[in-house]
C-alpha positions as CSV (number, residue, x, y, z in Angstrom):
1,X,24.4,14.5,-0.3
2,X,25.1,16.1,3.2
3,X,23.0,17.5,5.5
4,X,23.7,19.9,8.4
5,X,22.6,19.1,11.9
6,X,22.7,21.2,15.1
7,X,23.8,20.4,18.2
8,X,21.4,20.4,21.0
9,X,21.7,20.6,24.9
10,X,22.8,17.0,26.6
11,X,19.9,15.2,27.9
12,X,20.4,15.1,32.2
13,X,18.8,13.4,34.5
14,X,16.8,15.0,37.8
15,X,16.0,12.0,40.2
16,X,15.7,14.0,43.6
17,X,15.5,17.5,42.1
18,X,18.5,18.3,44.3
19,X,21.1,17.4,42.2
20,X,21.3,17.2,38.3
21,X,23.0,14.1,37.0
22,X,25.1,14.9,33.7
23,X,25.7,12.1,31.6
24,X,29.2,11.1,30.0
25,X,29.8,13.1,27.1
26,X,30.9,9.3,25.5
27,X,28.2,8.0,26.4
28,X,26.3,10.3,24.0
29,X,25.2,9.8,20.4
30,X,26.8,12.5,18.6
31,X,24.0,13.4,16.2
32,X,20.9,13.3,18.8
33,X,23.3,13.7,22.1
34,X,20.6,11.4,23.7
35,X,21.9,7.9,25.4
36,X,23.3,5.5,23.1
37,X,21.1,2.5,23.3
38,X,23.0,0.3,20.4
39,X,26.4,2.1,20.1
40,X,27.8,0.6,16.8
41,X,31.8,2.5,15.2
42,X,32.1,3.6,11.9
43,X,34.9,3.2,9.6
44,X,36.1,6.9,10.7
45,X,36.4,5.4,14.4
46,X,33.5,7.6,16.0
47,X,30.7,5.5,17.7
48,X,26.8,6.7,16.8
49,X,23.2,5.3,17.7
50,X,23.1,2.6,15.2
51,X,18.8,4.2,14.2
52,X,20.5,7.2,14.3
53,X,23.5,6.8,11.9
54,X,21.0,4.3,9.8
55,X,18.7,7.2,9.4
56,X,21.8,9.5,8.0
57,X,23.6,6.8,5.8
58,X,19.8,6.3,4.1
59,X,19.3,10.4,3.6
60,X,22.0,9.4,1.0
61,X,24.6,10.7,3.1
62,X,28.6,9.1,2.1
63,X,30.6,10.9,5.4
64,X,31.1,10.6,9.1
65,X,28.8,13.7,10.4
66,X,31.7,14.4,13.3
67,X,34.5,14.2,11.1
68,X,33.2,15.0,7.4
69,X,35.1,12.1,7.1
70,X,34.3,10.3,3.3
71,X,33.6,6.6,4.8
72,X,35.9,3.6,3.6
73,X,32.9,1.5,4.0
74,X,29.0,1.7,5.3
75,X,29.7,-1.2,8.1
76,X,28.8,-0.6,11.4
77,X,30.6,-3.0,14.3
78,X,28.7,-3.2,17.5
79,X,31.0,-1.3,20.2
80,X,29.9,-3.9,23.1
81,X,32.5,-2.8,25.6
82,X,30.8,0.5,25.3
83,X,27.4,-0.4,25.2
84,X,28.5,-2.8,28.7
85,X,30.0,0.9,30.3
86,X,26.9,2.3,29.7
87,X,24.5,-0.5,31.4
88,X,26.4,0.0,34.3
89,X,26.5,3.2,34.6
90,X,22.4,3.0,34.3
91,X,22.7,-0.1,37.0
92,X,24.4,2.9,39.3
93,X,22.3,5.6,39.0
94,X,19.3,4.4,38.8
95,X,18.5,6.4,41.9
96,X,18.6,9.1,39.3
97,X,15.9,8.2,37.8
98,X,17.5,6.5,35.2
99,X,16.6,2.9,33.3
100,X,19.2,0.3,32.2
101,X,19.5,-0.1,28.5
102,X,18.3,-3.2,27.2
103,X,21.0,-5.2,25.3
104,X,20.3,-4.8,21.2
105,X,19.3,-7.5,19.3
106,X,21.7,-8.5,16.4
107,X,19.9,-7.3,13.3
108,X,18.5,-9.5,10.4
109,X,20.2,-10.0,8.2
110,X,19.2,-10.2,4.5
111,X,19.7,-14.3,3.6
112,X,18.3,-14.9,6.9
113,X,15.1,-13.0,5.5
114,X,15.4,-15.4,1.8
115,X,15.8,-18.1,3.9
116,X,12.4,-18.0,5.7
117,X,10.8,-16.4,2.6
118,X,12.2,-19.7,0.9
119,X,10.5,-22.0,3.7
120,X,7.0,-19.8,3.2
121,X,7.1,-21.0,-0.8
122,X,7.7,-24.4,0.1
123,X,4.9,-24.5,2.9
124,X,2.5,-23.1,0.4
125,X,3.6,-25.7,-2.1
126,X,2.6,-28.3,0.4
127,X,-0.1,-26.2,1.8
128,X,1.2,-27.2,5.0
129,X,0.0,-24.4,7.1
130,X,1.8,-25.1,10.5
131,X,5.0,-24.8,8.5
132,X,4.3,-21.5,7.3
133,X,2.9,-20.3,10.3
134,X,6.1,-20.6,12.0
135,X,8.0,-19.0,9.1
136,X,5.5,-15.7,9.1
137,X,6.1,-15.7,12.5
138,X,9.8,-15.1,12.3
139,X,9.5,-12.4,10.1
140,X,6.7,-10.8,12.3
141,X,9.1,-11.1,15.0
142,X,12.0,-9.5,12.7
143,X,10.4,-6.7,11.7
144,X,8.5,-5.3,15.2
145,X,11.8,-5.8,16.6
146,X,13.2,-2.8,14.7
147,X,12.3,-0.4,11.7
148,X,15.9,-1.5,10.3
149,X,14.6,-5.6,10.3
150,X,11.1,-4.4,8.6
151,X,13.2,-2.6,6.1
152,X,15.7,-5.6,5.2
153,X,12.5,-8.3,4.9
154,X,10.5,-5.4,2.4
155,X,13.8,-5.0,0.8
156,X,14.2,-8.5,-0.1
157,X,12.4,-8.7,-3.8
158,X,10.0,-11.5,-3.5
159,X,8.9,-11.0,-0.6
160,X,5.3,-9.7,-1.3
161,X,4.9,-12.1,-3.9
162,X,5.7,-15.0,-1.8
163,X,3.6,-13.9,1.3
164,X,0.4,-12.8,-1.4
165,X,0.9,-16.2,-3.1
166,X,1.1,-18.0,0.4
167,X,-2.5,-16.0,1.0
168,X,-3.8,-16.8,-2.1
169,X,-3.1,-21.1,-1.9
170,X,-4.5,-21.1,1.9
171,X,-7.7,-18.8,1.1
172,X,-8.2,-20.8,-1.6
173,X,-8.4,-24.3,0.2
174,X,-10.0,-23.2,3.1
175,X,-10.5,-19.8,5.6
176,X,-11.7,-21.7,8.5
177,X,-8.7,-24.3,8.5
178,X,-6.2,-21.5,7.7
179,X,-7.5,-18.4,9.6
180,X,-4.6,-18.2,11.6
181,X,-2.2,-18.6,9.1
182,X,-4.3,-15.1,6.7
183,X,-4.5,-13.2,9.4
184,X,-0.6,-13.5,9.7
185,X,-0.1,-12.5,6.2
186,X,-2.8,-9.7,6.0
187,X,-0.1,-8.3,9.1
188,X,3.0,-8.8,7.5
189,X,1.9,-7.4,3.8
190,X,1.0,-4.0,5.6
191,X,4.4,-3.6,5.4
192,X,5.0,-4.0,1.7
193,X,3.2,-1.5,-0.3
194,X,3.4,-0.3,-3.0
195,X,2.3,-4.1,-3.7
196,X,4.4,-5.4,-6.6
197,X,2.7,-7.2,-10.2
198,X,2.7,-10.2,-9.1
199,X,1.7,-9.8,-5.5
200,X,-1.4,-7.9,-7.0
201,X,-2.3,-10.8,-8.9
202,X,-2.6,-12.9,-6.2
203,X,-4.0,-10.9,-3.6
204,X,-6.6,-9.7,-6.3
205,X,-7.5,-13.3,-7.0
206,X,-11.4,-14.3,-6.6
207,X,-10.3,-16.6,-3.5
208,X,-8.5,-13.8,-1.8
209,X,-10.6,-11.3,-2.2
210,X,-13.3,-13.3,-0.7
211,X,-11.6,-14.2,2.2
212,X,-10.1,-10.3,2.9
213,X,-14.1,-9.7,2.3
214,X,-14.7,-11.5,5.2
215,X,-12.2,-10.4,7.3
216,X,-13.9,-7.0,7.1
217,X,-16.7,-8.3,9.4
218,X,-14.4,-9.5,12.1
219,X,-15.0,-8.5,15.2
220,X,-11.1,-7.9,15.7
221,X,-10.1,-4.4,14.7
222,X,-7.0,-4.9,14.0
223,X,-7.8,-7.2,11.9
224,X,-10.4,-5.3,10.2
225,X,-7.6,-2.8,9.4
226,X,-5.0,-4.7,7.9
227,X,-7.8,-5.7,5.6
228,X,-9.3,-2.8,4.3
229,X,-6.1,-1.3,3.9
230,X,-4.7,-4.1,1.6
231,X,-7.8,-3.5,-0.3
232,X,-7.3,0.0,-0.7
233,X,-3.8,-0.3,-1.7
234,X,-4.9,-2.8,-4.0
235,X,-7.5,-0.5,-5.9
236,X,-4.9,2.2,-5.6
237,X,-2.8,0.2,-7.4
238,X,-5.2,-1.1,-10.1
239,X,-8.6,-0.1,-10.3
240,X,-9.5,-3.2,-12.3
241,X,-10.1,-5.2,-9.4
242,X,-13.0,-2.9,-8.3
243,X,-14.6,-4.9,-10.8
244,X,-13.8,-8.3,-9.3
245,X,-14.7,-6.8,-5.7
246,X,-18.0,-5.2,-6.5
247,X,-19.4,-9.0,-7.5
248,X,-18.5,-10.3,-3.8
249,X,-22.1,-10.1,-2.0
250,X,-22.3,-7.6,0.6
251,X,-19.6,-5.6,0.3
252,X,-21.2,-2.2,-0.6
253,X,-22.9,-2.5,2.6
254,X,-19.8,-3.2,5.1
255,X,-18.1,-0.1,3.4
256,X,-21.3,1.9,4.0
257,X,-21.6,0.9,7.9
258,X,-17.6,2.0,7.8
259,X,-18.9,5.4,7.1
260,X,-22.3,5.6,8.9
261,X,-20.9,4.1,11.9
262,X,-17.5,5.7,12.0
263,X,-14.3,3.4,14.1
264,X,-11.7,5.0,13.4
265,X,-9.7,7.2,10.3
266,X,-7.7,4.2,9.4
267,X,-10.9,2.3,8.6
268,X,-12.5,5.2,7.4
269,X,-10.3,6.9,4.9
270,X,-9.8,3.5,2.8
271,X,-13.4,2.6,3.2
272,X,-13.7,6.2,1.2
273,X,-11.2,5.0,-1.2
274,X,-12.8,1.6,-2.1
275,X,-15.9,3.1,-2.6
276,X,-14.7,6.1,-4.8
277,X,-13.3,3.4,-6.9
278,X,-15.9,1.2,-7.2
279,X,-18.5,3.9,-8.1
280,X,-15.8,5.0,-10.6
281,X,-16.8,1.9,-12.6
282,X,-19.2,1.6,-15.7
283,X,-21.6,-0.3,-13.5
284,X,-24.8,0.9,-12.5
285,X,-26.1,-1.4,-10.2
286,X,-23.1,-0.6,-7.7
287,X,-23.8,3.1,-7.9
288,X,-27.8,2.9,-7.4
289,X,-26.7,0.5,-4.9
290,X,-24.8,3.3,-3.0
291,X,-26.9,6.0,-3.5
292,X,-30.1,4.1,-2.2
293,X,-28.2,3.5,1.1
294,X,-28.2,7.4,1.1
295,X,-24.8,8.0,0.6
296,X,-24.6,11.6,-0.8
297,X,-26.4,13.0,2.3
298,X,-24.0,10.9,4.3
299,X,-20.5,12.5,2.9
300,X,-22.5,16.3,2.9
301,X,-22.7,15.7,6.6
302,X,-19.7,14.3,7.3
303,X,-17.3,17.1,5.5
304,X,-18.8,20.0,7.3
305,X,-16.1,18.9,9.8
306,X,-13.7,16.7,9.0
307,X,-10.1,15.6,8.4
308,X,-8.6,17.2,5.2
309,X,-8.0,13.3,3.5
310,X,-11.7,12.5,4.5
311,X,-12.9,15.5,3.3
312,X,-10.8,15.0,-0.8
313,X,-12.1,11.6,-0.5
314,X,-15.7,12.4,0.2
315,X,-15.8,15.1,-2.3
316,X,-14.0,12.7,-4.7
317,X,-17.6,10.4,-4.4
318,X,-19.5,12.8,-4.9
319,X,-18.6,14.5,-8.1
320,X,-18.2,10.8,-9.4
321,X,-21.6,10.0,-8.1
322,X,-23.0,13.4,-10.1
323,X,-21.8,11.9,-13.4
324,X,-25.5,9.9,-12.8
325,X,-29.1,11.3,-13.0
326,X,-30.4,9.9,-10.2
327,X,-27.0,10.9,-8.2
328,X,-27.1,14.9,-9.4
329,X,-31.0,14.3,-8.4
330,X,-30.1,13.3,-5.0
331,X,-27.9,16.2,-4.2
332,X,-30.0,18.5,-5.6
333,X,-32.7,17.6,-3.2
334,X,-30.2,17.9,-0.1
335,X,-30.2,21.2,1.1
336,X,-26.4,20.9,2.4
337,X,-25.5,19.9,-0.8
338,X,-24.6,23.3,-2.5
339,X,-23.6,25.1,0.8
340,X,-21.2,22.4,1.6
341,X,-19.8,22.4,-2.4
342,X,-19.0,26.3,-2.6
343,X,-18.0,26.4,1.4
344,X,-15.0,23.6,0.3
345,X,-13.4,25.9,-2.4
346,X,-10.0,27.2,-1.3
347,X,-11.1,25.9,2.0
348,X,-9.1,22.5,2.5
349,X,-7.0,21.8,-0.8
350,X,-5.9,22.0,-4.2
351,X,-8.0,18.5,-4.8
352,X,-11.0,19.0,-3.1
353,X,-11.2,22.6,-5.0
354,X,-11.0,20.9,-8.1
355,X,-13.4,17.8,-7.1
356,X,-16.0,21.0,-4.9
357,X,-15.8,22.9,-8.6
358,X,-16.6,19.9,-10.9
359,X,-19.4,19.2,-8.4
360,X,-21.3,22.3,-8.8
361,X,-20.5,22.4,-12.0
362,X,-22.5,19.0,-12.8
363,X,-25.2,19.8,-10.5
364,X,-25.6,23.6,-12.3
365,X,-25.7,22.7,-16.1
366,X,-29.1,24.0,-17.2
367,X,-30.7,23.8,-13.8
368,X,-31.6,27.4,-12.7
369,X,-32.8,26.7,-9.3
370,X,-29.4,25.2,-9.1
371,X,-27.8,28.4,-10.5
372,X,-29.8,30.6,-8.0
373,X,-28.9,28.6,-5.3
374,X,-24.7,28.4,-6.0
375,X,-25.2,32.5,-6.5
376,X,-27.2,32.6,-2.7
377,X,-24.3,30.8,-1.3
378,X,-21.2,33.2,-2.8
379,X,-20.4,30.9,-5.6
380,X,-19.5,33.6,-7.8
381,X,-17.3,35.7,-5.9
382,X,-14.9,32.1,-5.0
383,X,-15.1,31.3,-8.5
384,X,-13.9,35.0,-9.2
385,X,-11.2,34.3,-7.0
386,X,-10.1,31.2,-7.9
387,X,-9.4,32.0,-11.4
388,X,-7.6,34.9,-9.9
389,X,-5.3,33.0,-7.6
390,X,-4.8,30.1,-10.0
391,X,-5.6,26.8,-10.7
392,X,-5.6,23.6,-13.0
393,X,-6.9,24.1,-16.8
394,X,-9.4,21.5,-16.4
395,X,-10.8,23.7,-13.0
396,X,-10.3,26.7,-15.0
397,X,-12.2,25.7,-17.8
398,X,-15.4,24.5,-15.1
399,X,-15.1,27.6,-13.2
400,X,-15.2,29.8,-16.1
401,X,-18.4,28.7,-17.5
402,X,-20.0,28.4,-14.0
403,X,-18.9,32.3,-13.7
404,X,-20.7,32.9,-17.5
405,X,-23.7,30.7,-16.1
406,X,-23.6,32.7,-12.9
407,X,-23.1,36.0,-14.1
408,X,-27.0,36.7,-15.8
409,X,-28.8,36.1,-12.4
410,X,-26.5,39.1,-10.4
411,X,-28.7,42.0,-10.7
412,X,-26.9,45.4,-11.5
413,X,-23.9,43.7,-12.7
414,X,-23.3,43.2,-16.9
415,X,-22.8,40.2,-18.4
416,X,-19.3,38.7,-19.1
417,X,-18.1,38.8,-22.5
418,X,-15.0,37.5,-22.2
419,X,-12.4,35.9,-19.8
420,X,-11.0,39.0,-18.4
421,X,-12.5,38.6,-15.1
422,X,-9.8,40.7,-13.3
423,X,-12.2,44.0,-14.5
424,X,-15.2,42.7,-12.7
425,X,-16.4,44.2,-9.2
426,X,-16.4,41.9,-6.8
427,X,-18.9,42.0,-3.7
428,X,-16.4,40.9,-1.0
């Protein structure tokens, strides 16, 4: 498929703000017209920004973008004597304000990648840490080099399994010998999501759970991160290792202190999602847990302002929490608790309209004060509107019996006897 691109204004220099140095139209990447950096020619003979004319080939594009050329073949050959022009022309004007380009590094290449995958199986055969160490390394290396490198090591198909496996056999024999070999590998599998089958298994096992467990109390933040986001991609990926997490001791009230002590959204948002999943789960002793610690009061305050993926997520807990007694009894004793609910519909999404809907509706089931309440806060008229506007059968249905629950305790209006709610006066 091709795309069209439009041609912007030649980036210039201003060193002295006298004099405007132009550069070389050749020494400009014809898609960006910025400063080649890594000038590489294509079959067609025109040279491009090798990140630039990566990004085009992967759109699914087949054709030179100057030429509309079809291309004989995808290789790209490194134009050095260009690239060499263009470092001296940097060197000699650098009163211009201008920097020298750095000389590329030759990219990975993809049995370069199995080579050191293939070391990392045989270290973790031999559990020979040092080994592997240095092989993790190399792909570390590799892949913050360039988002081309990162995308040739995830490419390469057992990648995650080898890395998770590795993680698995050192968490297993010990954390404290092989922290610095787990820490590596939490780094490197950030990269590789959606985790495959068999990585899933492994990082799901009873050993590494533990040990990513732990890592969660690490004083290192970036360490906590990697982490907590394996975890959550892990439980995003299959929600029966909630099970296996919920048994590790202490772990309901690390994700807690993630919430009531907030660091930062990438700790947050899959602290949210670990939880939702685990209170998602047939086990009461998790939830109670969870809603003892004062959780519900907790997401009430934080989504009266907050980020729209904080916000689904919260919501997400607490209609799950609802599906309990003692978690509708909690809500109904917060006073944000209803405001909060009817102020989120058609407020921030599709999903938290849904999850803000299900919410009231649990809360609202033969409970009048509850009823009364909703009605105080304009429940009715959004409800009314969200019907009319459209949405999901399964928020339709909820809505529509919260409007026929609603609809008694409106004084001066009649009752609804059917679902044609367009005829109703509304009192907004």
């Amino acid at each position: 498929m091709v795309f069209s691109w439009r041609k912007k204004k030649p980036r210039s220099f201003n060193g002295d703000k006298k004099k405007e140095l132009e550069i070389p139209r050749h020494f400009l990447c014809p898609i960006t017209l910025d400063l080649l950096k890594d000038p590489v020619t294509l079959s067609s003979g025109i040279t491009y920004d090798r990140e630039s004319i990566e990004k085009w080939l992967d759109d699914g594009n087949f054709t030179c973008p100057v030429s509309n050329q079809v291309l004989r073949s995808f290789d790209q050959i490194p134009n050095h004597s260009l690239r060499k022009m263009i470092q001296d022309w940097c060197v000699e004007n650098r009163s211009y304000g201008v920097e020298r380009i750095p000389t590329p590094r030759i990219p990975v290449r993809s049995a370069e990648v199995s080579e050191v995958l293939f070391s990392i199986m045989d270290s973790t055969r031999q559990l020979d840490r040092c080994a592997c160490l240095d092989s993790l390394h190399k792909l570390k290396k590799w892949g913050l080099e360039s988002e081309r490198n990162k995308r040739c090591i995830v490419a390469n198909a057992a990648a995650s399994g080898a890395i998770a496996a590795a993680f698995d056999a050192f968490a297993g024999e010990s954390i404290d010998k092989n922290i610095n070999v787990l820490e590596e590998i939490l780094f490197v599998i950030n990269w590789m999501f959606p985790l495959t089958e068999q990585a899933q298994r492994y990082i799901g096992s009873q050993a590494s759970l533990y040990c990513i467990a732990l890592f969660l109390k690490s004083k290192d933040l970036s360490l906590k991160q990697n982490a907590i986001t394996v975890l959550a991609e892990l439980l995003s990926c299959n929600q029966k290792y909630a099970q296996e997490l919920t048994t590790i001791d202490g772990i309901n009230k690390t994700l807690f202190h993630f919430i009531n002590n907030p660091i930062c959204p990438s700790i947050t948002k899959p602290s949210l999602t670990l939880i939702y999943h685990m209170v998602s789960l047939s086990n009461e002793n998790t939830t109670t847990e969870f809603i003892n610690m004062g959780l519900i009061p907790l997401l009430l305050e934080i989504m009266i302002d907050s980020q729209k993926a904080i916000c689904e997520k919260a919501l997400a807990i607490i209609d799950q929490l609802c599906e309990t007694e003692q978690g509708r009894g909690f809500a109904y004793d917060d006073a944000l608790a209803m405001p909060v609910l009817v102020k989120k519909i058609l407020r921030v999404s599709e999903l938290a309209t849904e999850y803000s809907v299900s919410a009231i509706w649990k809360l609202s089931k033969g409970d009048e004060k509850a009823l009364m309440e909703a009605l105080q806060f304009g429940a009715f008229q959004k409800l009314l509107l969200l019907i009319q506007v459209g949405c999901n059968d399964k928020t339709k249905e909820k809505a529509t019996e919260l409007l026929k629950l609603l609809n008694p305790y409106r004084p001066g209006l009649e009752c609804i006897d059917s679902l044609d709610f367009k005829n109703i006066k509304r009192s907004f």
